[in-house]
C-alpha positions as CSV (number, residue, x, y, z in Angstrom):
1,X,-24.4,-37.5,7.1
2,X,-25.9,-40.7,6.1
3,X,-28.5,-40.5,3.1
4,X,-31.8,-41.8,3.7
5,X,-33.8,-40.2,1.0
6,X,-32.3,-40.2,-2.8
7,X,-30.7,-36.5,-3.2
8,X,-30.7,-35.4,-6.7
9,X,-28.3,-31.8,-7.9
10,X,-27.5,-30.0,-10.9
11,X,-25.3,-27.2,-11.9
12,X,-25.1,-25.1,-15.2
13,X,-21.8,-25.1,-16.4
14,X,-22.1,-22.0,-18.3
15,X,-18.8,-22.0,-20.6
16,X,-19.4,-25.5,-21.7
17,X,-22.6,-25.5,-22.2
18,X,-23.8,-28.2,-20.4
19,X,-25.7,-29.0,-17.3
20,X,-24.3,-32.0,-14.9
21,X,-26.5,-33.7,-12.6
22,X,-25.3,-35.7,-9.5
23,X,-27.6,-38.4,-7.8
24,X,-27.2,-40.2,-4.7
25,X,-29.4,-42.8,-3.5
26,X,-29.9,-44.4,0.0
27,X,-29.6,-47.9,-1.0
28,X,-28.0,-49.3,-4.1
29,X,-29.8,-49.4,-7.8
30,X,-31.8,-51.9,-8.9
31,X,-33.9,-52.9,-11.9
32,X,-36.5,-50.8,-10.9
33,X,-34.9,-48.0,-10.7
34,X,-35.4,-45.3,-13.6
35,X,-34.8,-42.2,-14.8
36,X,-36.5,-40.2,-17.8
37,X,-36.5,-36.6,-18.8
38,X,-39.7,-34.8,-20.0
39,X,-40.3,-33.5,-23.4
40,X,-39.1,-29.9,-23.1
41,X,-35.9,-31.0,-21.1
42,X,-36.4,-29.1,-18.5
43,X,-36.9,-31.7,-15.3
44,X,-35.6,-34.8,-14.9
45,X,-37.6,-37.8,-13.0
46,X,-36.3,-40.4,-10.2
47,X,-38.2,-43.7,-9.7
48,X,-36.2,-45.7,-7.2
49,X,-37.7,-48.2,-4.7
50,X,-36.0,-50.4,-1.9
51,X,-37.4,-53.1,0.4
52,X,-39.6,-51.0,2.9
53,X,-39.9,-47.7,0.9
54,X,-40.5,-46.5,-2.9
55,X,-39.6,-42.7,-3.9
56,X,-40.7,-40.3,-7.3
57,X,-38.9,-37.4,-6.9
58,X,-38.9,-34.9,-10.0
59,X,-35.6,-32.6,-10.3
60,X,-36.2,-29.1,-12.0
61,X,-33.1,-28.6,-13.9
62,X,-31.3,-24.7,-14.6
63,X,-31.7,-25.4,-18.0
64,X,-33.2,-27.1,-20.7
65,X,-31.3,-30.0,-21.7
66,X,-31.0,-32.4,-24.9
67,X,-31.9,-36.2,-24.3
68,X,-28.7,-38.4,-24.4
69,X,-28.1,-40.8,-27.2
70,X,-27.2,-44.3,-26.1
71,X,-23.2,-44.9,-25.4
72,X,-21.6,-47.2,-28.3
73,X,-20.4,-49.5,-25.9
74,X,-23.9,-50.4,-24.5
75,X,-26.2,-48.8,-27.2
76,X,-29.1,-51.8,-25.9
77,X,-28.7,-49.7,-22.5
78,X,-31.4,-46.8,-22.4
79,X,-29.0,-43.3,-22.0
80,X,-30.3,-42.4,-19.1
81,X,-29.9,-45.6,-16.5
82,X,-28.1,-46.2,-13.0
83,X,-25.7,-49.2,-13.1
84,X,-27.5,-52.0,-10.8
85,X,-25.9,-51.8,-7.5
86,X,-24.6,-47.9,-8.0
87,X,-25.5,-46.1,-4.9
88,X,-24.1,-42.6,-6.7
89,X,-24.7,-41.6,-10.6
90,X,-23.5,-38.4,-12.8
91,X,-23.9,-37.4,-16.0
92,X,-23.3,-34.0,-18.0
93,X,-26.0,-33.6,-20.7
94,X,-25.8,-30.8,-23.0
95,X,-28.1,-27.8,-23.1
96,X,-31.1,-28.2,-25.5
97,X,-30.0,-25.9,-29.2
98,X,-31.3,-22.4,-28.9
99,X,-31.1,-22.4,-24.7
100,X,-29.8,-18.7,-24.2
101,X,-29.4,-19.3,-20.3
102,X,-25.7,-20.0,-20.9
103,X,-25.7,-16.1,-21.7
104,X,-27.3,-14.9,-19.1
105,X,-24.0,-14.7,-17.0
106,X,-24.3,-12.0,-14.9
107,X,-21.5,-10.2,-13.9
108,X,-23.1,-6.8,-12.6
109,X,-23.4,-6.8,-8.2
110,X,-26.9,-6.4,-8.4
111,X,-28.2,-5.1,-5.2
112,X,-31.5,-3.7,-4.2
113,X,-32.6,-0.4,-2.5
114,X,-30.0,1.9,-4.5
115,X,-30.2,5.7,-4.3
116,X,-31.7,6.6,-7.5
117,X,-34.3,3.5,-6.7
118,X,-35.3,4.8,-3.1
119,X,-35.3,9.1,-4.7
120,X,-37.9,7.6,-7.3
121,X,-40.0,6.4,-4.4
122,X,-42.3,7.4,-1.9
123,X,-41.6,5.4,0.9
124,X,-41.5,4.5,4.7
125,X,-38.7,2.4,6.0
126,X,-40.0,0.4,9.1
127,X,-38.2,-2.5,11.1
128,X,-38.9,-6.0,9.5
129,X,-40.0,-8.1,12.2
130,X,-43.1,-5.4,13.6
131,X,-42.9,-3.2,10.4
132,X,-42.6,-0.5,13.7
133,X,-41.9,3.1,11.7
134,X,-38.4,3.7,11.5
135,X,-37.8,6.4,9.1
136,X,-40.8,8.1,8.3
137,X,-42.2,8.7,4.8
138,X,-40.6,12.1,3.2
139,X,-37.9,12.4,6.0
140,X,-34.6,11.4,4.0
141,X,-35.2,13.9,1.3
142,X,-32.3,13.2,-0.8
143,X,-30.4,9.2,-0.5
144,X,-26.9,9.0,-1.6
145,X,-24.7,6.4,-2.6
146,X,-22.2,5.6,-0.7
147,X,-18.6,4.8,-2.8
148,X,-16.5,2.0,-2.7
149,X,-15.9,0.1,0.7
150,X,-11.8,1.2,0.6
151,X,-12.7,4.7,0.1
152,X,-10.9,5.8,3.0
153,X,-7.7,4.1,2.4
154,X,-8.0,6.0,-1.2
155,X,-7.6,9.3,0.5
156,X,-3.8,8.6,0.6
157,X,-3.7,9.1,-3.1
158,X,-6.5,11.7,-3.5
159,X,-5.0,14.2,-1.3
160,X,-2.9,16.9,-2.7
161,X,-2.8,18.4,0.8
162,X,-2.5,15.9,3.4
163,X,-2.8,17.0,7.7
164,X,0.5,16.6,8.8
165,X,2.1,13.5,9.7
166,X,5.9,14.8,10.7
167,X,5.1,13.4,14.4
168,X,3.4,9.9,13.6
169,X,5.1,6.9,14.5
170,X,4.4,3.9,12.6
171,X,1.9,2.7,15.1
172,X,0.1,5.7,15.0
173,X,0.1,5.4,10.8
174,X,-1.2,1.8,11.8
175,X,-3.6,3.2,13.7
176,X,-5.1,5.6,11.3
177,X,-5.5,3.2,8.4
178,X,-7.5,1.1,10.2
179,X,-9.6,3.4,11.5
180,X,-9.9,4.1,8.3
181,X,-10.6,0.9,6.9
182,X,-13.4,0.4,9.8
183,X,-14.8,4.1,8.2
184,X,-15.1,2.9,4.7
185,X,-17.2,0.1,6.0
186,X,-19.7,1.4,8.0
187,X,-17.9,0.3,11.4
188,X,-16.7,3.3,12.1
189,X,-19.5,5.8,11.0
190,X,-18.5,8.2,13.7
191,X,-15.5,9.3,11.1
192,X,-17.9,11.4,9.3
193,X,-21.9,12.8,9.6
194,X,-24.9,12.3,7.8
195,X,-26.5,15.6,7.4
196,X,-30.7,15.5,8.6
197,X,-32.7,14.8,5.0
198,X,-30.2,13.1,3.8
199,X,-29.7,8.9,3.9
200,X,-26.4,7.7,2.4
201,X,-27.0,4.1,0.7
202,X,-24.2,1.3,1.0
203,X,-24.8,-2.2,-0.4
204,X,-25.3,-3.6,3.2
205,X,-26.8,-0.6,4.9
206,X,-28.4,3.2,5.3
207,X,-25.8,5.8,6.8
208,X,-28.6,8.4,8.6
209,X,-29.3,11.2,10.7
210,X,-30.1,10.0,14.3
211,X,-32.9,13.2,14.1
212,X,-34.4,11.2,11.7
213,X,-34.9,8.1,13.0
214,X,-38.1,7.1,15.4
215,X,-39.5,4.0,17.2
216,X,-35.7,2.9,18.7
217,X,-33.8,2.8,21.5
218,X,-29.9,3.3,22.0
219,X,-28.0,0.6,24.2
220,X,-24.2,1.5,24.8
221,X,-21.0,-0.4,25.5
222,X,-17.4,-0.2,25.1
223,X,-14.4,-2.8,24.4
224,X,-11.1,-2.3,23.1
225,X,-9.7,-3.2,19.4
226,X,-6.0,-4.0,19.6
227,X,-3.8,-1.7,17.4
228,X,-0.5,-3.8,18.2
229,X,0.9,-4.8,21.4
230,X,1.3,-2.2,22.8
231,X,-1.1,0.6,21.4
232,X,-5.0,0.3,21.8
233,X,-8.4,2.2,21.0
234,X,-11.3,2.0,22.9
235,X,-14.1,1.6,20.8
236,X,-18.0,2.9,22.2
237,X,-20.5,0.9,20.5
238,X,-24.3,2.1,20.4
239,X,-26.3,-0.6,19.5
240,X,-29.7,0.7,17.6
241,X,-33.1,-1.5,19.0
242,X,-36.3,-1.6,17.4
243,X,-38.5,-0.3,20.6
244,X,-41.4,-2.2,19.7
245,X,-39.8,-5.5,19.8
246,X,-36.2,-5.5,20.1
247,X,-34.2,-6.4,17.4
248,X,-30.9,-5.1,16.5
249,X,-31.3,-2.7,13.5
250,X,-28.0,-1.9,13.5
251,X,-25.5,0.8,15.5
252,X,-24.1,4.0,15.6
253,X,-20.0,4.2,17.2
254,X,-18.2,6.9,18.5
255,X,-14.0,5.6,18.2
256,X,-11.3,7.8,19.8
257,X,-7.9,6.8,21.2
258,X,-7.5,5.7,25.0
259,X,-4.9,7.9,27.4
260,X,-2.4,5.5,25.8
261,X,-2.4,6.7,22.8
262,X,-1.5,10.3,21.0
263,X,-3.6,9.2,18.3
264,X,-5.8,12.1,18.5
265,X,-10.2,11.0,18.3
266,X,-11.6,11.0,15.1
267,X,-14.4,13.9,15.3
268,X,-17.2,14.6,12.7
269,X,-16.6,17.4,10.5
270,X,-19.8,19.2,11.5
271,X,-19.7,20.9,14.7
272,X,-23.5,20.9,14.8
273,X,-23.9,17.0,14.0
274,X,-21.3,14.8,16.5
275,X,-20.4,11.5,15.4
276,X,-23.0,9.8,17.6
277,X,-25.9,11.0,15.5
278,X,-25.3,9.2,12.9
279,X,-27.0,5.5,12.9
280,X,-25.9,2.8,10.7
281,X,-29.3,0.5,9.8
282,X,-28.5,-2.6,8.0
283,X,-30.7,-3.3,4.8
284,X,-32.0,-7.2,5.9
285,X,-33.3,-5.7,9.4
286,X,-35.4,-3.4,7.7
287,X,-38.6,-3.4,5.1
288,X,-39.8,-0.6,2.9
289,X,-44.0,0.5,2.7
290,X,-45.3,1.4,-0.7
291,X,-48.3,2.8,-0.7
292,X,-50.7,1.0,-2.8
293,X,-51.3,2.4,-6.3
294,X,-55.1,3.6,-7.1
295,X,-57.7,2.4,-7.0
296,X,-57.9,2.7,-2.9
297,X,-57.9,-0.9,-1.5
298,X,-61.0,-2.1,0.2
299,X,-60.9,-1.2,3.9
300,X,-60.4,-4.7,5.1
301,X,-57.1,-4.9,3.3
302,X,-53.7,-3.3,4.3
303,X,-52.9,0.3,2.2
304,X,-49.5,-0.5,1.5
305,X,-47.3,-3.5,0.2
306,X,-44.0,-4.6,2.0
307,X,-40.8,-4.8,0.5
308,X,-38.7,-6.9,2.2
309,X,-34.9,-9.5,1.7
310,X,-33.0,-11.7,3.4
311,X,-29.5,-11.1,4.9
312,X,-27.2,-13.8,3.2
313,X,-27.8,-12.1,-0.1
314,X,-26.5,-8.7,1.2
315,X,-23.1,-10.5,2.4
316,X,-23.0,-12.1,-1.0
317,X,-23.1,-8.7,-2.4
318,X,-20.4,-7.4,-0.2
319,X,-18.0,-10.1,-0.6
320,X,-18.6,-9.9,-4.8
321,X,-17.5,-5.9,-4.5
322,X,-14.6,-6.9,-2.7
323,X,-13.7,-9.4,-4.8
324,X,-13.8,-7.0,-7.7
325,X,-12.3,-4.4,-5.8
326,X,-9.2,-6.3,-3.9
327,X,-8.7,-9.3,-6.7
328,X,-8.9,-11.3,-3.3
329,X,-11.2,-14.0,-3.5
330,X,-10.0,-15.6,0.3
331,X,-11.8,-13.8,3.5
332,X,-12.3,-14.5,7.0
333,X,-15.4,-13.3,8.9
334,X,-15.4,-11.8,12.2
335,X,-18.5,-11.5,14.3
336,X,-18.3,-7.2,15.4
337,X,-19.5,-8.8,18.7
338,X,-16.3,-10.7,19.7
339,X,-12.7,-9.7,20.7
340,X,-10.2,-9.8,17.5
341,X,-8.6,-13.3,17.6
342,X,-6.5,-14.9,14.9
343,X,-8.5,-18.6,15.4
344,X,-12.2,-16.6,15.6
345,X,-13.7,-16.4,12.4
346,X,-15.3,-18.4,9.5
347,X,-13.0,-18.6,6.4
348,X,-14.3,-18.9,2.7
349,X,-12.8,-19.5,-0.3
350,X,-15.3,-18.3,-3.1
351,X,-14.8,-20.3,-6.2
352,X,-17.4,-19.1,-8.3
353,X,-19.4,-15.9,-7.7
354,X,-21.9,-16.4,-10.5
355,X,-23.8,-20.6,-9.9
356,X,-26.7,-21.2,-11.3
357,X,-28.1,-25.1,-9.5
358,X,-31.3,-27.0,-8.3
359,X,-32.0,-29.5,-5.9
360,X,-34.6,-32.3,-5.0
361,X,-35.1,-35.0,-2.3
362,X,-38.3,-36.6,-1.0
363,X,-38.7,-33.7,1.3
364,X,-37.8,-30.2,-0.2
365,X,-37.3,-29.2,-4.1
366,X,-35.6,-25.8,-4.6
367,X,-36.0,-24.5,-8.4
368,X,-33.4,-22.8,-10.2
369,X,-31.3,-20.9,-7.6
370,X,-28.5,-18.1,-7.8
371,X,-25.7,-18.7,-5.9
372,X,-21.9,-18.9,-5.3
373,X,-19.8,-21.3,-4.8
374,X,-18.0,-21.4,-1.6
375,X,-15.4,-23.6,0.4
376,X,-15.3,-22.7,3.8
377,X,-13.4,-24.0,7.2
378,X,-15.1,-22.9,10.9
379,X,-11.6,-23.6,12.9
380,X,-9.0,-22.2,10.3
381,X,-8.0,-22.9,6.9
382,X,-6.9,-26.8,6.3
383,X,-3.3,-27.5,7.1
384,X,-1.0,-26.1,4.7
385,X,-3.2,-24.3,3.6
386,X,-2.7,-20.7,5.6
387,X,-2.1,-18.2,2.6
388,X,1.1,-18.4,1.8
389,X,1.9,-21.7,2.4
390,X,2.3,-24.6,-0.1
391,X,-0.2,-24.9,-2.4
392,X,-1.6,-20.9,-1.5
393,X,1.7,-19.4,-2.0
394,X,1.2,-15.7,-2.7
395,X,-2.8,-15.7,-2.0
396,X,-4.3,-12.9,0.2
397,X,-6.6,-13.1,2.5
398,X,-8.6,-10.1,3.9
399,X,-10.4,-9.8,7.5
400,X,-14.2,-8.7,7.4
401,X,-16.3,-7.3,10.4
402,X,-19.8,-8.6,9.9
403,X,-22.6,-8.5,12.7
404,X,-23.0,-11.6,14.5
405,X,-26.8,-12.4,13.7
406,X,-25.5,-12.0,10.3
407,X,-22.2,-14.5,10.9
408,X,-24.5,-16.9,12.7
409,X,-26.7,-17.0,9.8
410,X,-23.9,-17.6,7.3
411,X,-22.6,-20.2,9.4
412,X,-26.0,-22.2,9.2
413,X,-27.1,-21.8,5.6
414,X,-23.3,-22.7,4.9
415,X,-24.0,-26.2,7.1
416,X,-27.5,-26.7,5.2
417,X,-26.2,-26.3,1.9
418,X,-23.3,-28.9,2.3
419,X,-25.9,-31.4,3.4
420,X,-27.4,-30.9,0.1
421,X,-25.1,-31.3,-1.9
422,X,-23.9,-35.0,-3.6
423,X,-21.2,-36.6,-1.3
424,X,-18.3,-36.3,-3.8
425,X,-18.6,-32.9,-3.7
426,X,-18.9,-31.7,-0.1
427,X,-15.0,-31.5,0.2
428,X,-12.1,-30.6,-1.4
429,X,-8.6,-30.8,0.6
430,X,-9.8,-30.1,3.9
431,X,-12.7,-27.6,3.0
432,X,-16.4,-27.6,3.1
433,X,-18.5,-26.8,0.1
434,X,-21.8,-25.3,0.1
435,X,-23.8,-22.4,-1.7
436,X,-24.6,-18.9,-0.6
437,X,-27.5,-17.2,-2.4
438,X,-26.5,-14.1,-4.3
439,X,-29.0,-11.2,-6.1
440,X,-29.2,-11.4,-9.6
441,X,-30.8,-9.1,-12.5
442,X,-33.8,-10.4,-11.7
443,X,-34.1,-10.3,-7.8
444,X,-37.7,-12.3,-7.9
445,X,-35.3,-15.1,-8.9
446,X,-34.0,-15.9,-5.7
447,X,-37.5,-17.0,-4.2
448,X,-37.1,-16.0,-0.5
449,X,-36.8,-12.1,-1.5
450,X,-39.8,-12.1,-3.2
451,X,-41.7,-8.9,-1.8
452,X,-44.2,-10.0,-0.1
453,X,-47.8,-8.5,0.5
454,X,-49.6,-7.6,3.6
């Protein structure tokens, strides 16, 4: 990508204290080209001109900052200056004495719509696009949390009784652990049901009731999930629409064995609820109502404010649980909508889960941001670089199901985010770098998940 605005980045680097800032211009640097920071060291000014154009482009910075003191070596030279004829500039500049946002680290998964949050309110869940009713207020009496993703691989150890397994071949053990696996994650919700009243509450999505739900329409079809090479399970997807204006909300699966297989199908463990009445919704697809606190509005306003995210934080969320729950830190994504193939996918490496950064051009400024920081390859990982191999010796990698709205949307914001970034630092050894916004503490932070109001 060729630069033909100046791009300007910075980064908090939280252990040392420090923020470093990364400029690249689209011609070289000339005399009249300046920078200054502001009193309160908190944004930092670009004044660059070239033979047709001139730009002023103000950089907010994560933190506030200390001026520089001039270098001995050139101490006539004002600190902040871009060599004549640079067309890229760094510096680190250290955070201004008393700063606490080096300490605001936040290591909690902070993630919104929890189960104690949605009991305390009085709510309607509707779809996001036509805020069409999907769950209507007081019909999920009680909401539970959901626990960890690997939950059902966990069984293995919590059991003091297992069913009996005298019969099972190993491909039928293979089988049942990742059936399993897809349980844990909300792929496979037919492995258990939701009970009507009750919503169960993962970080991605609500586990609930099919009776429950309103305003959507079920769309069915069925493809198979390889086992091994010889073994296979058909797997019947219901695909959950809004019926006012079509979006995917999310699905509800039924999975049981083909005439293959003696791998008996999985059946819910209520005779009165079967496995198909329970409706996986995911979070970003949907928006909560509040009703509007007294005084009553005036009638020409709407009696209720919207609550509302956007996806990429939610698959932030999920990858930072797995990271804390596997130690893995290496995934590929898989689109739910496409066959299992080993060259489908999008890898990441996540380098940093916790990246606090701004950015400025002549067209777009984005404020303090929250992200992580990711390498990623579309076609593989870089050559040599399959775990286990040279340099990755001994480092796991983990397959996740995603849906493919969801992937697609990664994929882009991925793309974007590299273009923002400084040139030196869009690659390392064969892989892309970009951001992915992540919830923190303070969700408002993140300015896109603001809730809005109607």
């Amino acid at each position: 990508m060729t630069t033909t605005t100046p791009l300007l980045y910075a980064e908090l680097l939280r252990n040392l204290r420090q923020v470093n800032v990364f400029i690249d211009l689209p011609t070289p640097a000339a005399s009249t080209t300046r920078l200054s920071l502001d009193k309160c060291g908190s944004t930092l000014s670009l004044h660059h001109e070239s033979m047709a154009q001139k730009w002023d482009i103000i950089l907010p910075l994560p933190s506030a900052v200390r001026a520089p003191l001039p270098a001995p070596s050139s101490p006539n030279l004002p600190p902040l200056s871009i060599p004549p004829g640079a067309t890229a500039w760094s510096k680190s500049l250290l955070l201004l004495h008393g700063d606490t946002t080096a300490q605001q680290e936040d290591n909690d998964n902070h993630v919104p719509w929890s189960a104690p949050e949605l009991n305390s309110l009085c709510l309607t869940v509707s779809c996001y696009h036509c805020r069409a009713e999907v769950l209507s207020r007081g019909k999920i009496k009680t909401w539970k949390d959901l626990p960890c993703h690997n939950w059902a691989e966990m069984m293995d150890y919590w059991h003091c009784h297992k069913p009996h397994e005298e019969g099972d071949t190993e491909k039928d053990k293979a089988v049942k652990r990742r059936l399993a696996r897809d349980t844990s994650s909300g792929r496979g919700v037919g492995g258990f049901s939701t009970p009507e009243g009750v919503g169960l509450v993962d970080l991605t999505f609500f586990l609930v009731n099919r009776r429950d739900v309103g305003g959507v329409e079920v769309a069915e079809s069925e493809k198979n999930l390889e086992a091994n090479t010889e073994d296979f399970v058909s797997k019947s997807t219901r695909t959950v629409h809004c019926v006012a204006c079509k979006t995917t909300l999310g699905f509800g699966e039924d999975i049981n064995s083909n005439q293959n297989s003696d791998l008996p199908p999985i059946t819910s463990t209520s005779a009165q609820t079967p496995p198909s009445e329970t409706f996986r919704l995911n979070k970003w697809n949907l928006c909560i109502l509040h009703p509007t606190p007294p005084p009553a509005p005036p009638p020409t306003s709407t009696p209720y404010k919207v609550e509302s995210y956007p996806p990429l934080p939610f698959l932030s969320a999920q990858l930072i649980s797995m990271i804390s729950d596997l130690a893995i830190r290496r995934f590929r994504l898989i689109s739910e909508n496409e066959e299992p193939h080993p060259e489908i996918g999008l890898w990441i490496w996540i380098f940093n889960t916790d990246r606090l950064y701004t950015y400025a051009s002549a067209e777009k400024v984005v404020g303090p941001s929250r992200g992580m920081k990711i390498y990623y390859s579309e076609n593989g990982p870089p050559v040599g670089q399959a775990p286990g191999n040279g340099i990755t010796m001994g480092v796991a990698e983990e397959d996740i199901v995603v849906p493919g709205d969801l992937l697609m949307e990664a994929r882009a914001a991925l793309r974007k985010s590299t273009e923002e970034l400084p040139k030196a630092m869009r690659e390392f050894r064969g892989w892309k770098a970009g951001n992915l916004e992540r919830f923190g503490r303070d969700v408002n932070r993140i300015s896109e998940c603001e809730p809005h109001l109607d």
